[in-house]
N, C-alpha and C positions, 0 to 999 in steps of 0.2 A: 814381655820378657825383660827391657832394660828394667823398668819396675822393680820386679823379681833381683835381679841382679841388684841395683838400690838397695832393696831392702834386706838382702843376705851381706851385703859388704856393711851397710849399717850393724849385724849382729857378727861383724868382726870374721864373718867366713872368706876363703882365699882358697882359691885354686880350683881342686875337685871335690872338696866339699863343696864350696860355693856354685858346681854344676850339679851334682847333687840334690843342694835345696832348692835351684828354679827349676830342676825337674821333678821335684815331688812335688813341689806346689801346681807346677802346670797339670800334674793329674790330678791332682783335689781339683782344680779349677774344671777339668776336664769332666769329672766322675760329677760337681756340680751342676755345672750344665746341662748333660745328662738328664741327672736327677729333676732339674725342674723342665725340662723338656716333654719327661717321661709323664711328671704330672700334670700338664699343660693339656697333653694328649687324653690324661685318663677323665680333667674336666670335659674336656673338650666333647666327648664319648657320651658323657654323663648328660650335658646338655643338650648334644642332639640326642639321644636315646629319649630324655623328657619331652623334646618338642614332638619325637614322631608320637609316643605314647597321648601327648594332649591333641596331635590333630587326628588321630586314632578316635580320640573320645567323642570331639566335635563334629567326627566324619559320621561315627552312628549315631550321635544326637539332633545328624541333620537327615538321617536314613528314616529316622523314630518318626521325625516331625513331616516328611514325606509320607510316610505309611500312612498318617494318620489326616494329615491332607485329603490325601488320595482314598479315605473310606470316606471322610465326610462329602467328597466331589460326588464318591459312586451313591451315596446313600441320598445326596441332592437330586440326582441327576434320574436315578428309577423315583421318584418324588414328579419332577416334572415328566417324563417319559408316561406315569401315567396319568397326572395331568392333562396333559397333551393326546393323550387317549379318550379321556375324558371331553374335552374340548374339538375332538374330529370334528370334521362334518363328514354328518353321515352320508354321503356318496358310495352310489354303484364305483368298482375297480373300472380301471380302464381297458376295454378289449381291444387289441391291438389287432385292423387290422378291417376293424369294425366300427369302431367310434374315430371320429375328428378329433385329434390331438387338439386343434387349434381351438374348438368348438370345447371341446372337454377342461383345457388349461384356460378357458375366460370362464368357464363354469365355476369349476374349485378355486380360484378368484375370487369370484363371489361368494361363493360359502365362507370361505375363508375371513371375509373381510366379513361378513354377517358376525362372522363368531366370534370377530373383536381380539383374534389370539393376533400374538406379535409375529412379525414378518418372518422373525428367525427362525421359528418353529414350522414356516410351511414348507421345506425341504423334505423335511424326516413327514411331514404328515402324509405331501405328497407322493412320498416315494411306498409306503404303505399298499397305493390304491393301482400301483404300476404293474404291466403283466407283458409277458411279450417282446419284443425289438426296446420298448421302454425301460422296459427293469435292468436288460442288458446293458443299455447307455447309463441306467443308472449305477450298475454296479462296477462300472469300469472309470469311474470317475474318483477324483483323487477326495480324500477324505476332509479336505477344506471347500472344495466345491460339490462336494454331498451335502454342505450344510448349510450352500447359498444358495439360496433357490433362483434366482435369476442367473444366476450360472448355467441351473442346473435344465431350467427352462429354454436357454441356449442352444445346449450338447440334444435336448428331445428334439426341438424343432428342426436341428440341420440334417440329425438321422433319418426324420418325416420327408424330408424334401421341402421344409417349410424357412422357406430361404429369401433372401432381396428380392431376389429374379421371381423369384416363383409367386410370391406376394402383388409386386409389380404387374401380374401377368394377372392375378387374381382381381386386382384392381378393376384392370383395362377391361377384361374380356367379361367379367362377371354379367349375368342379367340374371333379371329375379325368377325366382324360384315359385312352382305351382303352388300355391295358396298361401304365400311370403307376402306379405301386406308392402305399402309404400317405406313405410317405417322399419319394418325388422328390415328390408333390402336396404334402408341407406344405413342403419346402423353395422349391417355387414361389410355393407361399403368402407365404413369408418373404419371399424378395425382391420380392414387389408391396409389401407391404408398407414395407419399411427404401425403397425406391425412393420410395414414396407420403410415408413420414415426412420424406424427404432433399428431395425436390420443396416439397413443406410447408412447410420449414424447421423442422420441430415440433423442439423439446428432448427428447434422447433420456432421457425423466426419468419419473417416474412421474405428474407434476405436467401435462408435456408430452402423455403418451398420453391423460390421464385431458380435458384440455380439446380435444384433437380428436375425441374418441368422443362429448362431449359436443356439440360442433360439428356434429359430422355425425348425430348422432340427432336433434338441434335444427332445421336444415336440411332431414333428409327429412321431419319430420313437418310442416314450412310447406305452405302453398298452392303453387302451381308456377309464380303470379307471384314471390310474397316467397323462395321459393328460390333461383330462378333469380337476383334480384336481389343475392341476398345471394351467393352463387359469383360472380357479375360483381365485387363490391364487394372480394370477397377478407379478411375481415377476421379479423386475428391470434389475439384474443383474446377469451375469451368477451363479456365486459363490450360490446368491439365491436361484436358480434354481434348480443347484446340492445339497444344505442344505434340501431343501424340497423334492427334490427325494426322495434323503437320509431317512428321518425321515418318509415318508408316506413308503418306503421299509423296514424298520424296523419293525414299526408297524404292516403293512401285516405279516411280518413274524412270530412275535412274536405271532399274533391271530393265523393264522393257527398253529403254533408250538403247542400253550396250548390248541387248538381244540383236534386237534390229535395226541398226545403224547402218547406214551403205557401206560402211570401211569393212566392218565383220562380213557384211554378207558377200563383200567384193574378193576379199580375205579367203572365204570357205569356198567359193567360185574356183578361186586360182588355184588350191590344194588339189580340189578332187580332179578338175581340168589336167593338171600334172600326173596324174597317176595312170596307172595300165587302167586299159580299156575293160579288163577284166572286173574291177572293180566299180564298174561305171553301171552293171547289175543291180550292184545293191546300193545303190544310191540312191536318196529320197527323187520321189515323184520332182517335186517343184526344184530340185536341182539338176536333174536331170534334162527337164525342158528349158531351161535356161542353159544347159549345156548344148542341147540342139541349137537351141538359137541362135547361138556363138557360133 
């Protein structure tokens, strides 16, 4: 405003002219602002309108290059699918119920590895030849482990019952079978076993063998409560092992101790001795006689 003022006394105006001209000018000044505000806005409009339209374009020219991805995937994928058909082995289906899972999964194993196809492929081969309790483990498994086959060989064996314990147990108690040679019986031997170490997680090591042998000679020789507890507990390593001994022997100790300690028993003497003779009925035997003898 002095400005305006300035520059109307320079053109010799005074008084209410001179209010006048820095009011007309303050609306030109005003209407121009405006004016380029207004345009500012309509680029502003103009440019983002352009960007949504360009990633508009980019958006379906990355939808295009998707679509066509995703045929060449499918048009690969029935390519190997009958490949992979092509390259079975030819194997009876598994009857569930009737065949050995475990006997049947070192079989197709072997086919498998005869026919030289890649590891990745024996999931979906497998799962082909499944029927029964199997097909259901298989069809309940998630779509990344449908297409591992040691995964998938996991999720069949633990539905079987084909488990640490139960491997371990196949171990021990195994004897050979009517007309099982020396050979086919220790090679069955073998596989309860590597099956029992793989279930385990044991370290295929000398270190490894030496602390499960210890485990499970440690284990059978407990009581059938501290066993049992310690198989529920599951624990890795020796050190383990003996910690949870430890603290489940503790424990026992300490309940029996405050069970039957003289102060308790001296304790529950004095209660029931206190009370009417009425209730002296139903009071255990052995406190009873120990009330007579008082």
């Amino acid at each position: 405003m002095e400005k305006l003022l300035q520059i109307g006394k320079e053109f010799g105006l005074e008084g209410e002219k001179l209010l006048e001209f820095v009011e007309k000018q303050q609306k030109l000044e005003e209407e121009r602002r405006r004016e380029g505000e207004e345009k500012e806005e309509k680029r502003r409009k103009l440019e983002e309108e352009r960007r949504r339209e360009e990633e508009e374009k980019e958006e379906k020219r990355r939808q295009i290059e998707e679509e066509k991805e995703e045929r060449r995937c499918n048009v690969a994928e029935r390519a190997e699918l009958r490949e992979d058909r092509a390259k079975a082995p030819k194997l009876p289906s598994f009857v569930d119920g009737k065949d050995d899972l475990d006997v049947y999964l070192q079989r197709f194993e072997r086919f498998a590895t005869t026919a030289k196809g890649e590891k990745t492929g024996w999931a979906s081969k497998l799962s082909a030849l499944l029927s029964g309790r199997a097909l259901e483990v298989y069809s309940r498994l998630s779509e990344e482990a449908a297409q591992d086959y040691e995964r998938m060989k996991l999720a069949l064996m633990k539905r079987h019952d084909l488990t640490e314990d139960g491997y371990r147990r196949k171990f021990r108690a195994s004897k050979p079978e009517v007309d099982e040679s020396p050979e086919q019986f220790i090679v069955r031997l073998d596989r309860y076993l590597l099956r029992w170490l793989e279930l385990s997680k044991t370290e295929r090591s000398f270190e490894g063998l030496k602390d499960l042998i210890v485990k499970e000679q440690f284990i059978d020789s407990c009581p059938k409560e501290l066993a049992i507890h310690l198989r529920e507990r599951a624990p890795e390593t020796l050190v383990q092992i003996a910690e949870i001994a430890d603290q489940y022997i503790c424990s026992a100790l300490r309940a029996r101790s405050h069970k039957y300690s003289p102060r308790r028993r001296k304790q529950r003497l004095h209660r029931v001795t206190q009370q009417p003779s009425s209730v002296t009925s139903v009071m255990p035997a052995d406190t009873k006689l120990l009330t007579a003898q008082h």
